[in-house]
N, C-alpha and C positions, 0 to 999 in steps of 0.2 A: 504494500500500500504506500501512493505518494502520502508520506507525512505533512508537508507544505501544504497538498491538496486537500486533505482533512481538514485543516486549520480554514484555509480558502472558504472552503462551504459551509464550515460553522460558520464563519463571519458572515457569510451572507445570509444564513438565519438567525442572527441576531437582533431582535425587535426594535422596528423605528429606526434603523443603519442602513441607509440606502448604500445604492454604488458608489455615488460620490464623498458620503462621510466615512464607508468601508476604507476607499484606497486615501483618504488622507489617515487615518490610521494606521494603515500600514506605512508610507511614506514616515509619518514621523517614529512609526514602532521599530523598521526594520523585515519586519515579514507578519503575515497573517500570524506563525505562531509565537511570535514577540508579543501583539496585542493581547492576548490570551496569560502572557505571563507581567505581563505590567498592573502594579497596585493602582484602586483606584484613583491614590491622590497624583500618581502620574499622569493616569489618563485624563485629569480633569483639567490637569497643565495646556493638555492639546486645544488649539484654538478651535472652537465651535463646539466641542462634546461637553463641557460642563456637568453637573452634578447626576441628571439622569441620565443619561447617555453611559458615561463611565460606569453605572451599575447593571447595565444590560449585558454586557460581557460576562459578565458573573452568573447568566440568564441557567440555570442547574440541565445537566444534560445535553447541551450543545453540541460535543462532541462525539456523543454515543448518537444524536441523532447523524452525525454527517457520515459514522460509520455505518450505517445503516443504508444510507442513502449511497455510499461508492458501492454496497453490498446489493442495494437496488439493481442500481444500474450494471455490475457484471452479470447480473442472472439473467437480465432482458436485452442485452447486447447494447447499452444506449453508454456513448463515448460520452467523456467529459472533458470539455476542451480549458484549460486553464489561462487566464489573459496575460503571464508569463511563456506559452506556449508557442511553438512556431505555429502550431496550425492553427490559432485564435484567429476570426477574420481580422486583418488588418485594420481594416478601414471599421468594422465596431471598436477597434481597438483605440483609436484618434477623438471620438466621441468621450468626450467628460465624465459622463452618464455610464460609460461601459459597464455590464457586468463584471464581475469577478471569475467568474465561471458560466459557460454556457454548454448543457447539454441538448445532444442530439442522435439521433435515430436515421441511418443510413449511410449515406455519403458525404464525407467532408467538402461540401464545395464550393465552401463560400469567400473563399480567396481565388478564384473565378476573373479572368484577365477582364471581362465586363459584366454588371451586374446590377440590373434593373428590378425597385420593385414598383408594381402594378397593386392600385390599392383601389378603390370606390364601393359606393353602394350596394347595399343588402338587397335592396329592390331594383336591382338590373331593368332598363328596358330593351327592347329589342336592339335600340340606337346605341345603348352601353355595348351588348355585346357584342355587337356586328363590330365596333371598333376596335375593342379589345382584342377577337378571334383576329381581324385585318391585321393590328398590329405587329401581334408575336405572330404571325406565318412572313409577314415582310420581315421583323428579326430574325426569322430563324433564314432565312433564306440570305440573308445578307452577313450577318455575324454566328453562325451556328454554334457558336461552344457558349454563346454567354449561359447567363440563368438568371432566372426570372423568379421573383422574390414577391410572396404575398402571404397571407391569414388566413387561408383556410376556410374562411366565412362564406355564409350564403351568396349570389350575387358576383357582384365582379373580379370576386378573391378565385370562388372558382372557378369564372369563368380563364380567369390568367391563368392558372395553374394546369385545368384541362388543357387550356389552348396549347400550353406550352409542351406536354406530353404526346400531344394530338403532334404537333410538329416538330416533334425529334431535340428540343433543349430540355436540357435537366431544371428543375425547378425545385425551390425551399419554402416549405412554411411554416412559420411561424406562428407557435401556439401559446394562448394566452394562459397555461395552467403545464401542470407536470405531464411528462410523456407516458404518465400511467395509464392515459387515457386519449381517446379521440374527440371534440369538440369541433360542432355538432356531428353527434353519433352518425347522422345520415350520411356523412364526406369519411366514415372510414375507411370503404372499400379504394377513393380515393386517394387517403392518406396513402394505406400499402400500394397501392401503383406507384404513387411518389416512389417511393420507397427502391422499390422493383426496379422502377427505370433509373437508377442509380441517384436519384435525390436526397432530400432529405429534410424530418422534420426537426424544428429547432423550440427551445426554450431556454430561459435563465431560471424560470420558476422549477424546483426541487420535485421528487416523485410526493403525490400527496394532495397538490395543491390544487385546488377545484376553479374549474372556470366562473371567476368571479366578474362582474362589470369591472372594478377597476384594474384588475388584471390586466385586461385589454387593450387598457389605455398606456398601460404600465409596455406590454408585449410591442406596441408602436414602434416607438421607439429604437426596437432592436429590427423593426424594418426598415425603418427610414436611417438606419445605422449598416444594415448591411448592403447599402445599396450607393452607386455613381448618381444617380436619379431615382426620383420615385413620380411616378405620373398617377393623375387621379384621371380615371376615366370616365368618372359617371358621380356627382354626389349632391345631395341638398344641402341646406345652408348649415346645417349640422352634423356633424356624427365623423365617427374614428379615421373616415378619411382625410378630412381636414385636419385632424389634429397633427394625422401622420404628417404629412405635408411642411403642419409647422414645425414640427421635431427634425422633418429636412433640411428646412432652411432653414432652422437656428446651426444646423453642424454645416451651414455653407457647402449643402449641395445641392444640385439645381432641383428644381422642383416644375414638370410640364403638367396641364393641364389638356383637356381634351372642350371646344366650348358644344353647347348645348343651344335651344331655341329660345328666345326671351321668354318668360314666363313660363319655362319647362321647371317644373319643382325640386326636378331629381339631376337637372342641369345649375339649378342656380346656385351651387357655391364654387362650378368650379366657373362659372362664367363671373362669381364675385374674385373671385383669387385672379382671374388675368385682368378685369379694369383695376382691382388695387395692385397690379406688378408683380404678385406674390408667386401667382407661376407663369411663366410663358407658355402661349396657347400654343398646340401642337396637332396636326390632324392628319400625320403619317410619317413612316418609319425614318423617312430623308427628313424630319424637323427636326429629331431625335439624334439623327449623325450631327446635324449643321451645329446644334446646344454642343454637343459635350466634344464635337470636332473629331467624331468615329471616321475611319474608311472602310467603305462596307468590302467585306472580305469577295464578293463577287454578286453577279445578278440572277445567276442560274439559278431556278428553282427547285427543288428537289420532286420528280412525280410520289403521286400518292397512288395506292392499287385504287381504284376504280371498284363502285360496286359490283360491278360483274366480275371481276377476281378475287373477290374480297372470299374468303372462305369460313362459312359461317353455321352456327350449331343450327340442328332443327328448330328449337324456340326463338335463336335470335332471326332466323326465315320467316317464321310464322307475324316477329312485331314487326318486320319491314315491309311485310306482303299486308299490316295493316293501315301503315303509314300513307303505303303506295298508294290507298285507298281516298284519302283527304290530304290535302293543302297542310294541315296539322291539326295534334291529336294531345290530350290533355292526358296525364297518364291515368288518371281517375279511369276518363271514356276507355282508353288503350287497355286497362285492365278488365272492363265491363268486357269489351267486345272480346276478348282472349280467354275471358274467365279463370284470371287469375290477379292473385293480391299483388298488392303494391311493392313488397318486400321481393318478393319473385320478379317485377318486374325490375326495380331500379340497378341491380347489377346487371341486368343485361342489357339497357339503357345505355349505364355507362362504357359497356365495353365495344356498343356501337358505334360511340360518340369518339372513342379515342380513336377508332377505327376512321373516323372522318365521314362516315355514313350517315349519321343524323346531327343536326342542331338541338339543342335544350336552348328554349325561349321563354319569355314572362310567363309566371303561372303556372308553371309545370307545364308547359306546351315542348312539343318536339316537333319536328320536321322533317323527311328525309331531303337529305341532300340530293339534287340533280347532277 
């Protein structure tokens, strides 16, 4: 067992010590396990910790819980990457705010020569996705090794994550609670595709910790941390995509937006972000090179199989030959006509959808592709 690393993870559950009052403790301690061994009239010396603060290190058990937790994590394969570490991402590394420790599940790949995250809206519209899906196939076609960094969340999280699966780039997301679990349960079978296609998912938060609201807010952060840009492609005048955004551009990286129609609801905060300059509007993959000054690595597109070679089980024949049938199809209806539940259909859904054979639209609506 790294000893250091014990020390690391206790500190970071130590109540009320964020990331940033953690590493000035150690700065003036020496190391995580210096903090640990200093009295408290020392610690009180330290500038900003003062009298409560100093007695949370003392917090009983700290240490047996982080043994517990390195003991987590070898049983379920989940790496623990240290911010002394080489393979700590870099660029979270530059951010003030960094965690102390971030674990994850898959593939390390987020020191990634480029690395964009795609954030917006829970309530996707048709115009969120289509741009989104547009975007990352002109990324993937022009810089194919990047990875494409989102949450997991309903909406434009997964629409970036699928997209980016669907077109051959590895993709990260980022969860707002411990890797004990999947949040929301329905994006599991999605999580392990990540996973599968060499990805990976990430967190700061320990095994244990339950998808909380401010979690969330807290998990931002570590998007708009691992990323050269973060682009909001779809959001109203409130909610975690904006926040994201601003957590970009406080760590002075650029932040694009995608605009919307005046008076679109689910358009109006990225269209409030470009009249106040906070992002520069963007409406395809060449706005994207000209910001951050990319050469796109060539123009050639990669073919995809084509429905008619696509090689597909009997069930997943039976919802294409229902699809074929209407314009689109709500998975409610989709399962009426099939006579079968929801649960049965949604993983074969998704495995059409990677497959580039159908669209998922507002509503639970799908589409087959032509």
């Amino acid at each position: 067992m790294d000893e250091q690393l014990r020390y690391l993870i206790a500190l970071s559950m130590v109540p009320s010590v964020g990331a940033i009052t953690a590493r000035k403790l150690i700065s003036y301690s020496g190391s995580a396990r210096d903090v640990f061994k200093l009295s408290r009239e020392k610690l009180k010396r330290i500038p900003g910790i003062g009298d409560i603060l100093s007695t949370r290190t003392g917090t009983p058990g700290l240490l047996e819980k982080a043994d517990r937790e390195i003991e987590f994590c070898h049983r379920h394969s989940i790496s623990i990457s240290a911010f002394y570490d080489e393979d700590f991402p870099a660029r979270v590394k530059q951010c003030p705010d960094a965690p102390l420790v971030l674990f994850y599940r898959g593939f390390n790949i987020l020191n990634a020569t480029k690395v964009i995250s795609i954030v917006g809206t829970r309530r996707a519209t048709e115009y969120g996705t289509s741009q989104c899906q547009k975007l990352i196939r002109e990324l993937s076609e022009r810089h194919p090794g990047m990875v494409i960094v989102s949450g997991l969340a309903y909406g434009i999280d997964y629409q970036a994550h699928t997209a980016a699966l669907k077109y051959g780039l590895k993709t990260a997301a980022v969860m707002g609670h411990g890797l004990h679990t999947v949040y929301p349960y329905e994006h599991k079978n999605l999580a392990f595709k990540i996973i599968e296609e060499q990805g990976c998912l990430v967190s700061d938060f320990t095994s244990g910790m339950q998808p909380e609201p401010n979690n969330f807010i807290k998990r931002n952060r570590i998007i708009a941390g691992l990323a050269d840009a973060t682009i909001v492609v779809e959001s109203a005048m409130k909610g975690g995509a904006l926040i994201t955004a601003d957590i970009a551009a406080s760590y002075n990286r650029d932040v694009f937006a995608y605009p919307g129609r005046a008076g679109d609801e689910l358009s109006a905060g990225c269209n409030q972000m470009i009249k106040m300059n906070k992002a520069a509007l963007i409406e395809a993959c060449r706005d994207v090179e000209y910001f951050l000054g990319w050469d796109s690595a060539g123009n050639a597109s990669r073919p995809r199989q084509g429905l008619l070679f696509a090689e597909l089980s009997e069930e997943e024949e039976l919802v294409v030959g229902e699809l074929k049938k209407s314009d689109k199809l709500n998975i409610d209806d989709l399962g009426i006509r099939l006579g079968w539940p929801v649960r049965k259909l949604s993983p074969l859904l998704l495995n059409l959808e990677f497959e580039g054979l159908i669209t998922p639209l507002p509503g639970n609506f799908y589409k087959l592709n032509k």
